[in-house]
C-alpha positions in Angstrom: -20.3 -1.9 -84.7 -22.1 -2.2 -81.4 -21.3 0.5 -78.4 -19.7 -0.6 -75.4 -23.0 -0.4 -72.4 -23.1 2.3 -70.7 -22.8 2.3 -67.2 -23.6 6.1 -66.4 -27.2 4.7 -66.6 -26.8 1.4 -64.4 -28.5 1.5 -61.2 -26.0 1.4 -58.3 -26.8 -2.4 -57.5 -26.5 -3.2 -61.0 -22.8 -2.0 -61.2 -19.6 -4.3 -60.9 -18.4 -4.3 -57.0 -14.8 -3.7 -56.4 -13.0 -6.7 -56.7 -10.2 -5.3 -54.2 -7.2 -6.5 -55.7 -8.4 -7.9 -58.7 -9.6 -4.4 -59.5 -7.7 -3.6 -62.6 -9.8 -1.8 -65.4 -6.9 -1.1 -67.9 -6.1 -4.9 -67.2 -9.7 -5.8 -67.6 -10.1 -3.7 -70.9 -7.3 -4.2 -72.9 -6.6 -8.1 -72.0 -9.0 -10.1 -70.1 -7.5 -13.4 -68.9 -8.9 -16.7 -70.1 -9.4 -17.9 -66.2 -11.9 -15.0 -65.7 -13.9 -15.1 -69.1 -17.5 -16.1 -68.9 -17.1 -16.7 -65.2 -17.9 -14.8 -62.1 -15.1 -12.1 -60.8 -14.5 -13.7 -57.6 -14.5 -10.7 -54.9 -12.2 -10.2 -51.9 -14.7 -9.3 -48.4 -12.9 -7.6 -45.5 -12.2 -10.1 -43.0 -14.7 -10.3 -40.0 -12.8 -9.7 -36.8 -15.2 -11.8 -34.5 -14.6 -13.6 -31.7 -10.4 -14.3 -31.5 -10.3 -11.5 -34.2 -7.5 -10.3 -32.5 -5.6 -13.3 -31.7 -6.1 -14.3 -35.7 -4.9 -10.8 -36.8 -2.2 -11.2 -34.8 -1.1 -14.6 -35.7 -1.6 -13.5 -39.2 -4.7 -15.8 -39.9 -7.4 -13.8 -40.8 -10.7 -15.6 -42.2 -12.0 -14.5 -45.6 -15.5 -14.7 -45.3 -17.3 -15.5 -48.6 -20.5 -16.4 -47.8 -23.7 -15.0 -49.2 -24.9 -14.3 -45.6 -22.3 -11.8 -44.6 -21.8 -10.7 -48.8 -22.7 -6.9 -49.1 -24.5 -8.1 -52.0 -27.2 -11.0 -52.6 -27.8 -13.5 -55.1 -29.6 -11.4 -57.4 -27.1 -8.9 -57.5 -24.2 -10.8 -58.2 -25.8 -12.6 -60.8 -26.3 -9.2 -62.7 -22.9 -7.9 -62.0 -21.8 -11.5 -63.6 -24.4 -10.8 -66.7 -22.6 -7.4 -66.9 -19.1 -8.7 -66.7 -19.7 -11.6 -69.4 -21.1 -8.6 -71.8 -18.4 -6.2 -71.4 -16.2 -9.2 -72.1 -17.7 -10.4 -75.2 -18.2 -6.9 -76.1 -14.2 -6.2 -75.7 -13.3 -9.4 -77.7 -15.7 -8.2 -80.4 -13.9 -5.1 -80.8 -10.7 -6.9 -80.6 -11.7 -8.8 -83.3 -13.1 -5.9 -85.6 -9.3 -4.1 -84.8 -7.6 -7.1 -86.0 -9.8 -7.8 -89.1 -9.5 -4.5 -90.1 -5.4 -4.4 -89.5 -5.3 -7.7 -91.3 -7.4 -6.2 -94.6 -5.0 -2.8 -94.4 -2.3 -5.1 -94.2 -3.2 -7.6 -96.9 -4.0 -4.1 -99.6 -0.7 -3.6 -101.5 0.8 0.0 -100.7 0.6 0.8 -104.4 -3.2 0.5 -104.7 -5.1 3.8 -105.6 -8.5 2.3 -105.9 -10.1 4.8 -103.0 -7.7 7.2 -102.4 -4.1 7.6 -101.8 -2.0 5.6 -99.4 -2.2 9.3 -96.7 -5.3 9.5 -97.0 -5.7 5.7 -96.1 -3.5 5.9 -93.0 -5.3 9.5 -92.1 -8.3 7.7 -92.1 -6.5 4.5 -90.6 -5.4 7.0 -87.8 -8.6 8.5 -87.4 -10.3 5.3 -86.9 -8.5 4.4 -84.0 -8.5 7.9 -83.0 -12.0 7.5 -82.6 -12.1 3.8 -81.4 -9.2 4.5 -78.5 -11.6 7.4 -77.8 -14.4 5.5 -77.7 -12.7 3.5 -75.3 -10.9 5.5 -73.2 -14.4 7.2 -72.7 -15.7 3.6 -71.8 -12.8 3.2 -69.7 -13.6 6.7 -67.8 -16.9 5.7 -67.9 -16.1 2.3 -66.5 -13.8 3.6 -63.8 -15.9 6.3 -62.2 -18.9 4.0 -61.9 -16.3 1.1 -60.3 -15.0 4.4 -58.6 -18.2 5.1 -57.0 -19.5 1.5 -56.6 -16.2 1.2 -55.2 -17.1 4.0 -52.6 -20.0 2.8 -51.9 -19.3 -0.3 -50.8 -15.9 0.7 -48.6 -18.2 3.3 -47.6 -20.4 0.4 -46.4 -18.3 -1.7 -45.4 -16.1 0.7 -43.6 -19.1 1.1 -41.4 -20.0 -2.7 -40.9 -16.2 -2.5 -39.8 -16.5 1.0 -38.2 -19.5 -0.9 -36.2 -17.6 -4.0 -35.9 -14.1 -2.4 -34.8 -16.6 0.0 -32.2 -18.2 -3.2 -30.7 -15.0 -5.2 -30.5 -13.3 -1.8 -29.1 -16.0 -1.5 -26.6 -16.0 -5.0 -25.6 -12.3 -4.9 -25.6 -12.2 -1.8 -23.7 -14.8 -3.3 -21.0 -12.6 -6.2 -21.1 -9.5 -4.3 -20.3 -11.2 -1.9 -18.1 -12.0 -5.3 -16.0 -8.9 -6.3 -16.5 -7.8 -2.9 -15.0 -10.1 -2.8 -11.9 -8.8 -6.5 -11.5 -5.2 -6.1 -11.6 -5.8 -2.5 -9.4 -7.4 -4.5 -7.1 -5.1 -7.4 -7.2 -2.1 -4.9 -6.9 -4.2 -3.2 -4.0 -4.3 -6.5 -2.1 -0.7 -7.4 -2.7 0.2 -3.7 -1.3 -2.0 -4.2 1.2 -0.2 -7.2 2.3 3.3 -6.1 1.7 1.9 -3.3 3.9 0.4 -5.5 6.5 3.7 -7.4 6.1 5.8 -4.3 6.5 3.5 -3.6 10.1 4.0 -7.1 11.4 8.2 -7.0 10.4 7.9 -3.2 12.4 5.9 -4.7 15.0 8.0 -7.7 15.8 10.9 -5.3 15.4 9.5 -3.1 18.2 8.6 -5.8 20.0 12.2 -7.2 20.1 13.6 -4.1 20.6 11.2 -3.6 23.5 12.1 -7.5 24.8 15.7 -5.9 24.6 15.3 -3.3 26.5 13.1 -4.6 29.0 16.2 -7.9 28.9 18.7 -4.5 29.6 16.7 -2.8 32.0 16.3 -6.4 34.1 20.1 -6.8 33.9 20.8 -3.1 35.4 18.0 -3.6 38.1 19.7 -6.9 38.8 23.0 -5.6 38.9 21.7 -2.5 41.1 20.2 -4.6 43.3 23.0 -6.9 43.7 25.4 -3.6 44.5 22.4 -2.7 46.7 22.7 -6.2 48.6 26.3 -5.7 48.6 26.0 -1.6 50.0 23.3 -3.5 52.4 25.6 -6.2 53.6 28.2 -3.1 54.2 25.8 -0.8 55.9 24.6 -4.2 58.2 28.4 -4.8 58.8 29.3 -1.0 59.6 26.2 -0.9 61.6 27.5 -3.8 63.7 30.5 -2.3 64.6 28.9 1.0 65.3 26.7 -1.0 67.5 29.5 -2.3 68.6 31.4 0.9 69.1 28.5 2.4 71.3 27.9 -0.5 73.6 31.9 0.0 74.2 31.5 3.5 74.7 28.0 3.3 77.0 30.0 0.5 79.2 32.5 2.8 79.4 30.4 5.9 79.9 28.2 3.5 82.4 31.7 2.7 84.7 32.7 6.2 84.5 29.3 7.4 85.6 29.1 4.2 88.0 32.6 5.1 89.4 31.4 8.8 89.6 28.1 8.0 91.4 30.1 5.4 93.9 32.3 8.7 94.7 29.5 10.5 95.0 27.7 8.5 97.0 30.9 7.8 99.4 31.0 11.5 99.9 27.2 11.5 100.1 27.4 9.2 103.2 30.1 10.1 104.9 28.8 13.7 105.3 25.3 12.4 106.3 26.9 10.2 108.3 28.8 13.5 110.1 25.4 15.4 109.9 23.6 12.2 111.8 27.0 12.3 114.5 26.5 15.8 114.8 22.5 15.9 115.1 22.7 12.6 117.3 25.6 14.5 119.9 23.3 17.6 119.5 20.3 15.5 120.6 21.7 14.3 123.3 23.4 17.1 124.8 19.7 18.6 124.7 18.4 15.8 126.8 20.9 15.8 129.2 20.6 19.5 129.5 16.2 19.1 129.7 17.0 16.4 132.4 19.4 18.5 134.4 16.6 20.9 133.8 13.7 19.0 135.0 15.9 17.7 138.2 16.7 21.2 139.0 13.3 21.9 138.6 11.7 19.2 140.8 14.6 19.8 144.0 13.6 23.5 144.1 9.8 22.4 144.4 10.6 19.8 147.0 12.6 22.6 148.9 9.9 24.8 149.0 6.7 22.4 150.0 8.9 21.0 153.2 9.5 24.8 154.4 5.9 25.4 154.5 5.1 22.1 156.5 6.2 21.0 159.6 9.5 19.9 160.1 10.3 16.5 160.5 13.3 14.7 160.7 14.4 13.4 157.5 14.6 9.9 157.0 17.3 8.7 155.1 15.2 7.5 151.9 14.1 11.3 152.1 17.4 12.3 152.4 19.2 10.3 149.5 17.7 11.5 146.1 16.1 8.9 143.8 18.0 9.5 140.4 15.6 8.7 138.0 
């Protein structure tokens, strides 16, 4: 009876990869299906989130790439994990064979049969057989999981950090993309509250600037209406004006015909007393003439009286005796 391999000793390349969800050692030991006998294990890669990654995860889509390109593993390799899978088949269908050849012969021995030893003894020795073969094999099995456990590892391990990369990459790129996306919707939201602001001033502006037409409209309306109650206090003033013009050219006639009348009185008085004064003054005149010529006529008969008395005397004539009056 040949020994399962052992894979303790394989080289890490050497050993079966996981299969993901085909991974089922028990499965694989105790029963292997026909579908996977003598053939290659097919294995299940992560999926590569590349280019619409995203869109494909979301849509539920997701490639599964199988190519030997992008495989963790190359050519070489898989061909020896195959080699290693078709032996540890054969192997476990030997042993299944061995089991059932040796149940068949134990079976086919009558239970009376005391050739060897007793019928205990048989099944002791029955039981310690397969004691030691489900030993054998579970310590196969161990064996076989801890090595698929650490190939296992290893490759999530790997391929956790071809996805860690991947998943960093696409997170950066997506993070630029959104960080662009970002600035560009800022700035796009920075020009629309620009002009909602601008928007806002113009609405203000041409707000203020009807509320200034308004009240520049209001003010015109109460100048026009003050200056139409002016024109009306004007026409007033002209018309009270008038009649106070009116009124004092009424009372200056008046005042002038009183003064006039006064002044004719006045002057009436005025004349007749210089025309008494110039009566008087003329009678006074004359009465000093006629007394200066009674004067003067004395005067010359008392010198002709005394120049004849001194000459001889001669008969007066009767021109010389009449006196010339002048």
């Amino acid at each position: 009876m040949t020994q399962p391999p052992d894979y303790s000793t394989e080289e890490p390349s050497r050993i079966p990869p996981f299969s993901g969800q085909n991974f089922s050692p028990v499965a694989d030991f105790f029963w292997t299906p026909a579908r996977l006998r003598g053939s290659e294990r097919p294995t299940r890669l992560a999926p590569k989130l590349t280019g619409d990654g995203w869109a494909a995860e979301k849509s539920g889509k997701i490639p599964i790439e199988t190519s030997p390109k992008t495989s963790p593993v190359d050519d070489r390799q898989v061909a020896m994990m195959a080699k290693v899978e078709m032996n540890r088949d054969e192997e476990n269908e030997r042993m299944m064979e061995e089991e059932n050849a040796i149940n068949e012969q134990d079976i086919d021995q009558p239970s009376t049969s005391c050739q060897d030893s007793s019928y205990a003894a048989r099944l002791e020795r029955m039981f310690g057989e397969c004691g030691e073969r489900l030993e054998r094999r579970f310590e196969m099995l161990g064996r076989s999981i801890e090595n698929q456990s650490n190939t296992a590892g290893h490759v999530i391990e790997r391929e956790a950090g071809k996805i860690g990369e991947k998943f960093e990459k696409l997170f950066t790129a997506t993070n630029k993309k959104f960080d662009a996306e970002c600035t560009w919707a800022q700035k796009k939201m920075e020009a629309t509250q620009l002009k909602e602001k601008q928007k806002q001033e113009e609405k203000k502006l041409k707000e203020g600037w009807k509320e200034e037409k308004q009240k520049r409209r209001e003010k015109f309306d109460e100048l026009k209406q003050r200056k139409s109650e002016l024109k009306k206090e004007k026409k007033r003033l002209r018309e009270e004006l008038k009649k106070v013009k009116k009124q004092e050219e009424e009372d200056w006639k008046e005042f002038h015909k009183r003064k006039e009348a006064e002044w004719h009185e006045k002057l009436k008085e005025w004349k007749e007393m210089w025309m008494k004064k110039y009566k008087k003054n003329k009678e006074e005149t004359k009465e000093a003439k006629e007394a200066k010529e009674a004067k003067e006529k004395k005067n010359e008969c008392s010198i002709s009286a005394s120049t004849s008395s001194a000459t001889t005397p001669t008969t007066p004539t009767k021109e010389s005796q009449s006196p010339t009056i002048e």
